[in-house]
C-alpha positions as CSV (number, residue, x, y, z in Angstrom):
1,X,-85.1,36.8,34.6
2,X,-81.6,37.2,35.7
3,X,-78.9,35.1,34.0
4,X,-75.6,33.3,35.0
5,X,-72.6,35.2,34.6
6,X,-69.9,34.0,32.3
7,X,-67.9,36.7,31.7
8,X,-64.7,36.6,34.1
9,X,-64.1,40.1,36.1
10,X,-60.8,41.3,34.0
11,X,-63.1,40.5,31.0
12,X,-66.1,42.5,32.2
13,X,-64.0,45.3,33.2
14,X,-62.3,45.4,29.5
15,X,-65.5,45.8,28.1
16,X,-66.8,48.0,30.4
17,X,-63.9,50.4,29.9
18,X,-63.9,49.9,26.0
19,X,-67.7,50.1,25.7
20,X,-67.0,53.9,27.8
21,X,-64.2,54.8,25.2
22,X,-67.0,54.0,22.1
23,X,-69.2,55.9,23.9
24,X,-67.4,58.6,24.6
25,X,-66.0,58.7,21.0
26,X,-69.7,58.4,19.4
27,X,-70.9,61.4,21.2
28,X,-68.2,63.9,20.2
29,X,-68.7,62.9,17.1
30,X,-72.4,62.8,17.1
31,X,-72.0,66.8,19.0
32,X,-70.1,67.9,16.0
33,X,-72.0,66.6,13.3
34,X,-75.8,65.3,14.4
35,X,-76.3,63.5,11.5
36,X,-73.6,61.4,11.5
37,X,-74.0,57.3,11.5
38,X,-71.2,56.4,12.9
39,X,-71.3,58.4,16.2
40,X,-74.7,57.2,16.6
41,X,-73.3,53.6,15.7
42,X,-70.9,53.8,18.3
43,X,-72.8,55.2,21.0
44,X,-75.0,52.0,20.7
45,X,-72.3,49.6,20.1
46,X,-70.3,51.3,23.2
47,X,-73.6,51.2,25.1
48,X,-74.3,47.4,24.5
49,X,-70.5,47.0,26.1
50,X,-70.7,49.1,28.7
51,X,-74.0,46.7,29.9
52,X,-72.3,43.7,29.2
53,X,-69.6,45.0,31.4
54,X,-71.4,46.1,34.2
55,X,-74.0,43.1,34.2
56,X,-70.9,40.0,33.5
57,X,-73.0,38.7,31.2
58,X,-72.2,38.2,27.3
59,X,-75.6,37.1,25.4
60,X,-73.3,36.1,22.2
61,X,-70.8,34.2,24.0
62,X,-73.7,32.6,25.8
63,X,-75.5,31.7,22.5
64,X,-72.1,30.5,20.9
65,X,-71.3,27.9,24.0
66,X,-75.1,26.9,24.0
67,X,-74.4,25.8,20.7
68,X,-71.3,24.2,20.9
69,X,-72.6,22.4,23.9
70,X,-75.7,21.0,21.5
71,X,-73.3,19.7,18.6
72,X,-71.3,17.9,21.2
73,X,-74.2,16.4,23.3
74,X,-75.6,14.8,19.6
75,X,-72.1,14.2,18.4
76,X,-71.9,12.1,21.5
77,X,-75.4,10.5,21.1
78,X,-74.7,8.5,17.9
79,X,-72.4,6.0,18.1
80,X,-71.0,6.5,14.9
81,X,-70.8,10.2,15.1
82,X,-67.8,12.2,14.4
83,X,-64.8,11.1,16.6
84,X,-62.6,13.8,15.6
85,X,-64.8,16.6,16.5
86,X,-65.4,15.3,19.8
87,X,-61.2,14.9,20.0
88,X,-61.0,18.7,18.5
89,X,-62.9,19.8,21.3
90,X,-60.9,18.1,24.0
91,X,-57.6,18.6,22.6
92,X,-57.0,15.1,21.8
93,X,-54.8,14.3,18.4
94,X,-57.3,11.9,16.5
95,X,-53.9,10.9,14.2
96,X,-51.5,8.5,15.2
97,X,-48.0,8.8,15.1
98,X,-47.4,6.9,12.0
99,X,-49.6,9.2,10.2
100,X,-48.0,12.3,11.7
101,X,-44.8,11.0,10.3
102,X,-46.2,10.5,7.2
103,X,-47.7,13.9,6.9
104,X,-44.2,15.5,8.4
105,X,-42.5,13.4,5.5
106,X,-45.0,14.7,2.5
107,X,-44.4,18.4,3.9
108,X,-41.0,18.2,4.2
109,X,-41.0,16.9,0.5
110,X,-43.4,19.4,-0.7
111,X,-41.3,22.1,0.9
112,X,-37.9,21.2,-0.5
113,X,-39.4,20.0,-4.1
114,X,-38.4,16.4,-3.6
115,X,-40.6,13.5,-5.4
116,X,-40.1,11.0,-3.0
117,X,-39.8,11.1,0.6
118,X,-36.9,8.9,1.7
119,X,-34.9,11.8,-0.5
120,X,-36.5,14.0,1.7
121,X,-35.7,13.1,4.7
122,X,-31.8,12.4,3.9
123,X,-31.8,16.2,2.6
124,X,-33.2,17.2,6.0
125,X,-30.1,15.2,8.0
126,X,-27.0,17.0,6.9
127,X,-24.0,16.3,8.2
128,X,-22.9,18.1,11.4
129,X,-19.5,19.6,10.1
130,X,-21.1,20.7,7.3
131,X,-23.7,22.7,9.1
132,X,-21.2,23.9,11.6
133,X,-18.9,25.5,9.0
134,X,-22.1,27.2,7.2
135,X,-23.6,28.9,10.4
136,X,-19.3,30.3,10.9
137,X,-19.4,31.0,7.5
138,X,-23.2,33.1,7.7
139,X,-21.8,34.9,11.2
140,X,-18.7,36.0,9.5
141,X,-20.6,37.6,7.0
142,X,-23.5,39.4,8.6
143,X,-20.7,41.0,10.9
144,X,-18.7,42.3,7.8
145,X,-22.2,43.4,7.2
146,X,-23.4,45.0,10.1
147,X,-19.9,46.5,11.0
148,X,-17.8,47.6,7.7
149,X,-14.6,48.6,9.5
């Protein structure tokens, strides 16, 4: 039974190549040393690339998407399902804006070790003169220290 491909061909040739370099790498070390596990570990982990490679076909990735496909078809099937895992998946925002601003204002509080969050977000509106003078102020200084002279 052959199987759909769903590997693209830059993808199939990475792995082909990378399952040839583990392959290549298990058997010199499995020449030197016969006993050794990892040679023998990467000569089938290599080997399992090399087919995936050659045959486009990625069981894994197939199994992962299967199931991804499954938790969407029932999270679509009941009404009252989960909304934001259905957004998640399309790359819809589930928030609105009011609650974005709302988070923005809590971090921004959080990160400058303000209590309230109209404090915060007068601390993160300086003036413009102000700020001006203090990136001069910072340039002056890194070239005193970058160039002594």
């Amino acid at each position: 039974m052959m199987q759909q491909a769903n590997l693209s061909e830059k993808n199939a040739f990475c792995r082909f190549a990378m399952g040839t370099s583990m392959t290549a790498y298990g058997i010199a070390k499995v020449s030197r040393n016969p006993n050794c596990t990892k040679g023998r570990l990467m000569i089938a982990l290599g080997a399992m690339k090399m087919a995936e490679g050659i045959f486009k076909y990625c069981p894994t990735k197939a199994l992962l998407s299967s199931c991804m496909e499954n938790s969407m078809s029932n999270s679509n099937t009941n009404s009252t399902g989960n909304s934001s895992m259905q957004s998640m998946f399309s790359g819809q925002n589930p928030m609105s804006s009011e609650q974005i601003d709302k988070l923005m204002k809590d971090f921004s509080s959080a990160i400058s070790g303000n209590t309230s969050a109209s404090t915060a977000t007068t601390a993160k509106q300086p003036d413009a003169s102000t700020s001006t003078q203090n990136s001069s102020v910072n340039k002056n200084s890194t070239n005193k220290a970058q160039n002594p002279s």
